[in-house]
N, CA, C and O of each residue as an XYZ file, in Angstrom:
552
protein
N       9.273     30.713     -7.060
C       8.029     29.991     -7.039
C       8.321     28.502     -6.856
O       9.291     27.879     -7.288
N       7.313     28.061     -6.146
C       7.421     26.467     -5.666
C       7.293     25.709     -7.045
O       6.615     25.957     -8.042
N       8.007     24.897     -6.810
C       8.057     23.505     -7.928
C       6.444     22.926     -8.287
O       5.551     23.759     -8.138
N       6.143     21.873     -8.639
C       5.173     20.824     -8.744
C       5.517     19.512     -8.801
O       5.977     18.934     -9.786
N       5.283     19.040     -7.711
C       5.888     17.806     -7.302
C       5.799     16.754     -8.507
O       6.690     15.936     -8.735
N       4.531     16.880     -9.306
C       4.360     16.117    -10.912
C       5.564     16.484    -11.401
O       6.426     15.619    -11.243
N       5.843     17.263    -11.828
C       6.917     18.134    -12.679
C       8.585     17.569    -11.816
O       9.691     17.603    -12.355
N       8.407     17.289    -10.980
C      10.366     17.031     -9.788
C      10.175     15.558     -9.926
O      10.754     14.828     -9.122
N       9.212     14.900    -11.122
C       9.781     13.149    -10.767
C       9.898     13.197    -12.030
O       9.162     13.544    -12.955
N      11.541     12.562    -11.881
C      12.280     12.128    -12.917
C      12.461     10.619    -13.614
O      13.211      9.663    -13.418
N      11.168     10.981    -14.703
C      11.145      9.209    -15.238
C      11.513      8.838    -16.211
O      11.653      9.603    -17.165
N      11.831      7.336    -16.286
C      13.138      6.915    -17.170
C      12.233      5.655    -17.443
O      11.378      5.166    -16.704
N      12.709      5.190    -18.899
C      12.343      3.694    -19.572
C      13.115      2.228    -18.925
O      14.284      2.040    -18.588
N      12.142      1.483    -18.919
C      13.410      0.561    -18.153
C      12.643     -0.468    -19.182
O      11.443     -0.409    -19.452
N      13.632     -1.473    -19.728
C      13.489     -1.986    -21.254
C      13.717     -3.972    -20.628
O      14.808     -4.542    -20.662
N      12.616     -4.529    -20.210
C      13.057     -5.903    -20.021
C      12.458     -6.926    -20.970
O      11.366     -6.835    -21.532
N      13.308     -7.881    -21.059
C      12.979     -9.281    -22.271
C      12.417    -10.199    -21.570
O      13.041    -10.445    -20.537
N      11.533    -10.768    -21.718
C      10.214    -11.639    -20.999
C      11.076    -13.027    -21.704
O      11.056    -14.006    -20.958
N      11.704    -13.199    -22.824
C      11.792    -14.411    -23.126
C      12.823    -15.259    -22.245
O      14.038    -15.108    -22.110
N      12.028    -16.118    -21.736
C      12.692    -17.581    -20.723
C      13.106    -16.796    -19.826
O      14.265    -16.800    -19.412
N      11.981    -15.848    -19.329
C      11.727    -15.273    -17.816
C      10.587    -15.985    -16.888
O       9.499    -15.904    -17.459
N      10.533    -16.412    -16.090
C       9.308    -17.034    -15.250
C       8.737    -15.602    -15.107
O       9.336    -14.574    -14.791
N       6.929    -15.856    -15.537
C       6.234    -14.548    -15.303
C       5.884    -13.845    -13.903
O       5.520    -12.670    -13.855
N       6.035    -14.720    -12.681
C       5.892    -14.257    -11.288
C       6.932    -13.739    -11.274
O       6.783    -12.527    -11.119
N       8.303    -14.127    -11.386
C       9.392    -13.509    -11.083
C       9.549    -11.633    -11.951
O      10.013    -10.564    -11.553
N       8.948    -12.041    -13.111
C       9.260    -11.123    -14.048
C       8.231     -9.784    -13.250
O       8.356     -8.573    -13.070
N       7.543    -10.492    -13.041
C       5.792     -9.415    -12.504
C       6.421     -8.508    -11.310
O       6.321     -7.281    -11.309
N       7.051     -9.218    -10.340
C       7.689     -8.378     -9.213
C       8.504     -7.742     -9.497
O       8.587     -6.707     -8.837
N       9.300     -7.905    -10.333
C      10.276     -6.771    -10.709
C       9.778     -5.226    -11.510
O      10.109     -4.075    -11.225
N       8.807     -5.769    -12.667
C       8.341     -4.779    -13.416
C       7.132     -3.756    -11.959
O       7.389     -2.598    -11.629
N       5.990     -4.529    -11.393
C       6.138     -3.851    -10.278
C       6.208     -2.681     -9.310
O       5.569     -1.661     -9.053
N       7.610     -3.510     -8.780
C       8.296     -2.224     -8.026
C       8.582     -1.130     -9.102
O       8.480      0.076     -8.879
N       8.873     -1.567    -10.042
C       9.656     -0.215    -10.628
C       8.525      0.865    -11.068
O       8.692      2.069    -10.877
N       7.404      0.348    -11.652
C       5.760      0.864    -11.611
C       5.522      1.550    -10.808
O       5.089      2.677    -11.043
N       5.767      1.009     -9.367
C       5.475      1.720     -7.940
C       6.519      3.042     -7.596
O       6.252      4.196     -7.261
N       7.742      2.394     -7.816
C       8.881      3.843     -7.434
C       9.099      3.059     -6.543
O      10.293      3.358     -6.544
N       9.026      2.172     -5.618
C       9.687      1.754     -4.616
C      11.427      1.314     -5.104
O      12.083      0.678     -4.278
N      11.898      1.588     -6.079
C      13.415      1.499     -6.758
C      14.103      2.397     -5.583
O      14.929      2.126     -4.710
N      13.560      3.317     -5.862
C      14.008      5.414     -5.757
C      13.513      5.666     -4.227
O      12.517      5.444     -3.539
N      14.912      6.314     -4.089
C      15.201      6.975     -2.840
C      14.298      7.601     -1.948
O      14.205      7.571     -0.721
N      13.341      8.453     -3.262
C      12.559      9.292     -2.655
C      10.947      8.990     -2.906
O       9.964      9.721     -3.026
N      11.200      7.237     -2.932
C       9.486      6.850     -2.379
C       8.542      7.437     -1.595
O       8.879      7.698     -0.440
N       7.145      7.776     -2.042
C       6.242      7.658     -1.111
C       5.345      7.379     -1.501
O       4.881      7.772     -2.571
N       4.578      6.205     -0.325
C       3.219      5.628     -1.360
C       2.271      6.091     -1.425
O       1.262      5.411     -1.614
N       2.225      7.557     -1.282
C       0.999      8.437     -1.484
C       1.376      8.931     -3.366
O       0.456      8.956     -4.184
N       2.399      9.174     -3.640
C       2.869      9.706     -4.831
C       2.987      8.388     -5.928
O       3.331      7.227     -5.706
N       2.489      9.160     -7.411
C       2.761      8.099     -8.262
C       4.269      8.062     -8.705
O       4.089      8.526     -9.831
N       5.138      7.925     -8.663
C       6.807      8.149     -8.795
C       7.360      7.148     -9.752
O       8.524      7.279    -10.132
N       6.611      6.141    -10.179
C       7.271      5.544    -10.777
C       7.837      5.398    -12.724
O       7.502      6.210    -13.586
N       8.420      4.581    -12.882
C       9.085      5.293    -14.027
C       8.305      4.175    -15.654
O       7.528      3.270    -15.349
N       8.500      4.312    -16.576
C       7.973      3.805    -17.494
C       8.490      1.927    -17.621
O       9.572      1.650    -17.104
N       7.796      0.926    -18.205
C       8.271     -0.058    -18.313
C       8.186     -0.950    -19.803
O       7.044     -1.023    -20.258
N       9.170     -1.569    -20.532
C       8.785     -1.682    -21.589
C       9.105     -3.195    -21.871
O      10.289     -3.519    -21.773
N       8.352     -3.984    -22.150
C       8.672     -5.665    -22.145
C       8.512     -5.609    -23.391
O       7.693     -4.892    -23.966
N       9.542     -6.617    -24.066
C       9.605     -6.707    -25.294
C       9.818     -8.859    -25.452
O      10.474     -9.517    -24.644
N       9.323     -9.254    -26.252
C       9.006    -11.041    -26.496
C       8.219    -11.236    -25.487
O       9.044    -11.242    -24.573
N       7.154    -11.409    -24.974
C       5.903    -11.285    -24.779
C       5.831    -12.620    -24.569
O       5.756    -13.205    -23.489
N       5.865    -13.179    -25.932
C       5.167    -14.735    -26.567
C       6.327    -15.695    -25.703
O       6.021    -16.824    -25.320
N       7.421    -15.220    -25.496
C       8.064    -16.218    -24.308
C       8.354    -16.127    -23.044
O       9.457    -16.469    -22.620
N       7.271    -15.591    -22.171
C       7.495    -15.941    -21.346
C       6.953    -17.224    -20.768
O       5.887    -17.767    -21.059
N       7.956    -17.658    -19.813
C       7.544    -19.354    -19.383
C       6.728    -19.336    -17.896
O       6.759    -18.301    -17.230
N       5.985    -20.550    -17.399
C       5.916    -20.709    -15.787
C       6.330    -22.050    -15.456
O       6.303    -22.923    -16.324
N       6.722    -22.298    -14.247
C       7.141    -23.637    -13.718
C       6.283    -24.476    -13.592
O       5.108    -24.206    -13.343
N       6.795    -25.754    -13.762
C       5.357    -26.780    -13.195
C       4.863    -26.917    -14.528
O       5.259    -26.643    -15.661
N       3.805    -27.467    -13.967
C       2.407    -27.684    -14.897
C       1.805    -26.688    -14.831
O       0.640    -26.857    -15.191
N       2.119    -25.311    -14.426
C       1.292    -24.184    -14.721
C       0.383    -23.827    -16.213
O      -0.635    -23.170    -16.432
N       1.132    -24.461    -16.903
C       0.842    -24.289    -18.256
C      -0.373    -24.819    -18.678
O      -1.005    -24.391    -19.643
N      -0.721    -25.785    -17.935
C      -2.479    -26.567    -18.425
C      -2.988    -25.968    -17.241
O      -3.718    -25.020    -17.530
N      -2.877    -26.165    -15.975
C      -3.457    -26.043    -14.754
C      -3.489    -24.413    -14.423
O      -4.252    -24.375    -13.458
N      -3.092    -23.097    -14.685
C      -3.111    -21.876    -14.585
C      -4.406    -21.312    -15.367
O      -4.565    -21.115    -16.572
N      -4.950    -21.193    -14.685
C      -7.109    -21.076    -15.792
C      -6.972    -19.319    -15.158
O      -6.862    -18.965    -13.984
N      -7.020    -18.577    -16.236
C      -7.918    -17.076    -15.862
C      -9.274    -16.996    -16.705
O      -9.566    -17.200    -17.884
N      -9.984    -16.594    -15.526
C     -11.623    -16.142    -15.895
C     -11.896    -14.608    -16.150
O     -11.726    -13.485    -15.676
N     -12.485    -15.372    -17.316
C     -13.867    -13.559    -17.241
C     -15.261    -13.822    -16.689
O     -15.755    -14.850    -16.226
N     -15.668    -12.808    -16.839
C     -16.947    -12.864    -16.251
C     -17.718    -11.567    -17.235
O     -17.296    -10.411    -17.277
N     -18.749    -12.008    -17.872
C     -19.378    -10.925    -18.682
C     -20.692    -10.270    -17.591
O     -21.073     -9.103    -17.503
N     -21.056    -11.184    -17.031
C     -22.116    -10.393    -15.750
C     -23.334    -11.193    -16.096
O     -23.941    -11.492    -15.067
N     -23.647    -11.441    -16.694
C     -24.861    -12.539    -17.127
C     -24.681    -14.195    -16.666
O     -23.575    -14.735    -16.668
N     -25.501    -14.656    -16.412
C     -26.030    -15.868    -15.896
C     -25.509    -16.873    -17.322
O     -25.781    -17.050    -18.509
N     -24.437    -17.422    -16.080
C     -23.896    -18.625    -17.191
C     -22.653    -18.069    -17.694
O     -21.639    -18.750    -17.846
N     -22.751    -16.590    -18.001
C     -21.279    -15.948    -18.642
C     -19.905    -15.790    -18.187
O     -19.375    -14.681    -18.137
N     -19.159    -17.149    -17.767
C     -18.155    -17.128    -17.128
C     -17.775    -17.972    -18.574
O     -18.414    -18.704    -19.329
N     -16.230    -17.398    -18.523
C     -15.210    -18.278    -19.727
C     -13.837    -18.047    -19.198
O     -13.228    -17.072    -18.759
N     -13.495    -19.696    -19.466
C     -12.285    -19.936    -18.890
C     -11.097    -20.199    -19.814
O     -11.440    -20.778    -20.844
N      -9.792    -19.930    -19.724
C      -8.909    -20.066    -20.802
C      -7.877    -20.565    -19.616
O      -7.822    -20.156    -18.457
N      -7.017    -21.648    -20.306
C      -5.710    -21.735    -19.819
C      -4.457    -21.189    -20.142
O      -4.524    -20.745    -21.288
N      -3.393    -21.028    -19.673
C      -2.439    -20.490    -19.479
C      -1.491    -20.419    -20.829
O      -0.906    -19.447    -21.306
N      -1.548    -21.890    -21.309
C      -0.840    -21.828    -22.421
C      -1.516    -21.367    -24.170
O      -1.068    -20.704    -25.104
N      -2.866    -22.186    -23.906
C      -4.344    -21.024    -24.792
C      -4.265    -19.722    -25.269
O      -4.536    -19.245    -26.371
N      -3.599    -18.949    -23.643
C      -3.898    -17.353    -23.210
C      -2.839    -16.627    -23.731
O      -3.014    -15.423    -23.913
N      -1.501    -17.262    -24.074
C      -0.333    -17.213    -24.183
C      -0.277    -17.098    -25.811
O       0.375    -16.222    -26.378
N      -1.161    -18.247    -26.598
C      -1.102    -18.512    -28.034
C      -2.571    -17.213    -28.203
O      -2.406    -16.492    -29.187
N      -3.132    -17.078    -27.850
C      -3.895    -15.796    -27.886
C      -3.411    -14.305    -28.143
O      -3.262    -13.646    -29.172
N      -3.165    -13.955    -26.365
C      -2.695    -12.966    -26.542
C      -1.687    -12.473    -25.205
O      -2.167    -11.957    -24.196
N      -0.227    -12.728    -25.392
C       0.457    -13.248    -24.616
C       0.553    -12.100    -23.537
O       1.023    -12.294    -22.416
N      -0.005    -10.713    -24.036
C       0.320     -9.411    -23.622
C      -0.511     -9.512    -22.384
O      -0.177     -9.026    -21.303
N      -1.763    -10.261    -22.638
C      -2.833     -9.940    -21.778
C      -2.484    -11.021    -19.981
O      -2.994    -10.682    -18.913
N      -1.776    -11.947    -20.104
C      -0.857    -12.413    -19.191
C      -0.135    -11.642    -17.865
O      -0.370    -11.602    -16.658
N       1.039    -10.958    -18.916
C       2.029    -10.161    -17.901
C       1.147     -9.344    -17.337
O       1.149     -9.224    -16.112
N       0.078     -8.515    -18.273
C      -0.862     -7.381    -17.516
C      -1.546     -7.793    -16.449
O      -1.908     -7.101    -15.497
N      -1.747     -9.125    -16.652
C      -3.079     -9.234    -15.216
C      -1.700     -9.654    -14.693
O      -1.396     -8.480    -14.478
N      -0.715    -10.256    -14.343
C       0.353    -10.558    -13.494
C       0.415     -9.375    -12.508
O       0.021     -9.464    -11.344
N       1.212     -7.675    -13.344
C       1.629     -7.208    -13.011
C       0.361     -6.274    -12.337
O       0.741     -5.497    -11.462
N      -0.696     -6.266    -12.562
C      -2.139     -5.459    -12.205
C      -2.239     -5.706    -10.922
O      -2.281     -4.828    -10.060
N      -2.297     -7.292    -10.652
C      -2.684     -7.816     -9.066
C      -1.346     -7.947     -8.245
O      -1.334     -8.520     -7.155
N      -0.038     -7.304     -8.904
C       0.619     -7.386     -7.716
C       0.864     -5.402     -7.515
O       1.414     -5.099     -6.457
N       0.517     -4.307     -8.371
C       0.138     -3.141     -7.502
C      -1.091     -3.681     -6.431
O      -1.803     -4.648     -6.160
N      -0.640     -1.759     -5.903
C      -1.336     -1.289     -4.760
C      -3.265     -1.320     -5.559
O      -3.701     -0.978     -6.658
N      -4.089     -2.061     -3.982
C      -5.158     -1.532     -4.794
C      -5.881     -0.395     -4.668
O      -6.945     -0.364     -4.050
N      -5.260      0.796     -5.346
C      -6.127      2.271     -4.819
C      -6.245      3.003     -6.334
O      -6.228      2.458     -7.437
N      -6.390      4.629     -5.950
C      -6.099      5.127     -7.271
C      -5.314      5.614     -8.322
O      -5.711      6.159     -9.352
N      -3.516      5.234     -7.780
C      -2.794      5.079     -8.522
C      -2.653      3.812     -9.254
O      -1.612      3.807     -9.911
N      -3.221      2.933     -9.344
C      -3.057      1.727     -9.693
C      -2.939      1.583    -11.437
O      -2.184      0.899    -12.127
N      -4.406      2.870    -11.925
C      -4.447      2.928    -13.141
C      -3.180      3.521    -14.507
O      -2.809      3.129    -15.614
N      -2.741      5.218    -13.112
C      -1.523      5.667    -13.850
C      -0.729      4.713    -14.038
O      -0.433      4.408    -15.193
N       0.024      3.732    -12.493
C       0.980      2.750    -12.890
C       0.412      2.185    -13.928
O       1.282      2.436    -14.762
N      -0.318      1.665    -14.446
C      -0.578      0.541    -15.594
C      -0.319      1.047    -16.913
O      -0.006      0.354    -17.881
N      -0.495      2.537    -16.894
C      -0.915      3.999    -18.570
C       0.977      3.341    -18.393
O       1.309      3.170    -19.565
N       1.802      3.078    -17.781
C       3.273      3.278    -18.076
C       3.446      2.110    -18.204
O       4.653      1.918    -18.351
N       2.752      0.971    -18.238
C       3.417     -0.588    -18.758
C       2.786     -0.681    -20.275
O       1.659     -0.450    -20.713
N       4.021     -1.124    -20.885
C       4.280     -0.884    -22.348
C       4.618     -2.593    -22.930
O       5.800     -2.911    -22.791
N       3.955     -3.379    -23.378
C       4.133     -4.445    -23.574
C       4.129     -5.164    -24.788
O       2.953     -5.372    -25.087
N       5.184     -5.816    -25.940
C       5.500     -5.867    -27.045
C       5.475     -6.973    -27.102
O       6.212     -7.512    -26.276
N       4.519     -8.116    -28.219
C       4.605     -9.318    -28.562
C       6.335     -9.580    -28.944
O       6.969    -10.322    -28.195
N       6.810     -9.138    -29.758
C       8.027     -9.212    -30.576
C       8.840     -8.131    -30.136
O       8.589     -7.067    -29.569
N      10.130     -8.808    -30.640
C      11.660     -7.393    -30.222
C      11.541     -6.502    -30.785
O      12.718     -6.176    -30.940
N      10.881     -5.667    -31.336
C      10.474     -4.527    -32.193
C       9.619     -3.512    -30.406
O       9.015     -4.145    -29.540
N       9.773     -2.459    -30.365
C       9.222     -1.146    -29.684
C       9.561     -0.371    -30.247
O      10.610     -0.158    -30.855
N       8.278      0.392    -30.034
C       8.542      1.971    -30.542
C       9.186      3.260    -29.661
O       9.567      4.324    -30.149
N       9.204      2.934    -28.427
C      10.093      3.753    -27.606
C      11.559      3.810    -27.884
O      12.269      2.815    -27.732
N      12.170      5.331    -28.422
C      13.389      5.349    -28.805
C      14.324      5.594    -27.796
O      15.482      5.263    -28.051
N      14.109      6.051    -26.808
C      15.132      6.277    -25.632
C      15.223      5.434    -24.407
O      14.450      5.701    -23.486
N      15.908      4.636    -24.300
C      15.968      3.588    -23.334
C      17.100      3.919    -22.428
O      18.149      4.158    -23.026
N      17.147      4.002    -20.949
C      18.302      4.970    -20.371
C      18.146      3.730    -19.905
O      18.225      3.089    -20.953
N      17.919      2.667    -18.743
C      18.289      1.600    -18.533
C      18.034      0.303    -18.892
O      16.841      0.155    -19.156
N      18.984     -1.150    -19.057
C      18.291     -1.791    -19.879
C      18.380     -3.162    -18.472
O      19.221     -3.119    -17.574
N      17.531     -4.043    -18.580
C      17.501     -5.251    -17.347
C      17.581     -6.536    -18.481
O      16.967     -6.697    -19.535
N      18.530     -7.309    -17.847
C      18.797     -8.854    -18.421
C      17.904     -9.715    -17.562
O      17.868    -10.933    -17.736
């Protein structure tokens, strides 16, 4: 009996430290590996990619003056309901919520976009609860 192609992808933890990482740089890496574009046997119809786990959160840095001048918006949908936070604000907030929109807008935009995201795992502090870490990135 035939396989299930869900079932033949083989995924693994990949364990990176955000502290005194630039977050663009950090975003493309975490990423690809989200995507499967790592692995041999890419295709961008398939979700293939493998789990990701950032651990110090609270340090990651950006170049420049990004730090006052980097503004992300919400938007609640109501008239007038736009709120703006800066970079370093967003950071003393909630530093998690950063790498996520980083790494969100650099996937694909379709309907794997959401699985990739269910596998980014993101830790204020060096403490995770994932016990098996098969590769680790400096």
């Amino acid at each position: 009996m035939a396989q299930n192609k869900k079932t033949m992808i083989d995924r693994k933890y990949h364990l990176f430290d955000a502290q005194g990482k630039v977050l663009g740089r950090l975003a493309t890496q975490l990423a690809t590996i989200l995507i499967g574009k790592d692995k041999v046997a890419y295709a961008p119809h398939i979700d293939g990619g493998d789990f990701v786990v950032i651990i110090n959160s609270d340090k990651v840095e950006v170049t420049g003056n990004k730090g006052k001048k980097k503004i992300y918006h919400r938007f609640s949908g109501y008239p007038g309901g736009i709120t703006s936070i800066n970079f370093d604000d967003q950071v003393k907030k909630d530093s998690r919520k950063v790498i996520w929109q980083a790494v969100y807008n650099m996937l694909p935009k379709n309907k794997l976009r959401a699985r990739m995201l269910r596998r980014l795992l993101i830790n204020k502090g060096a403490e995770h609860e994932q016990k098996i870490i098969h590769i680790t990135h400096q």
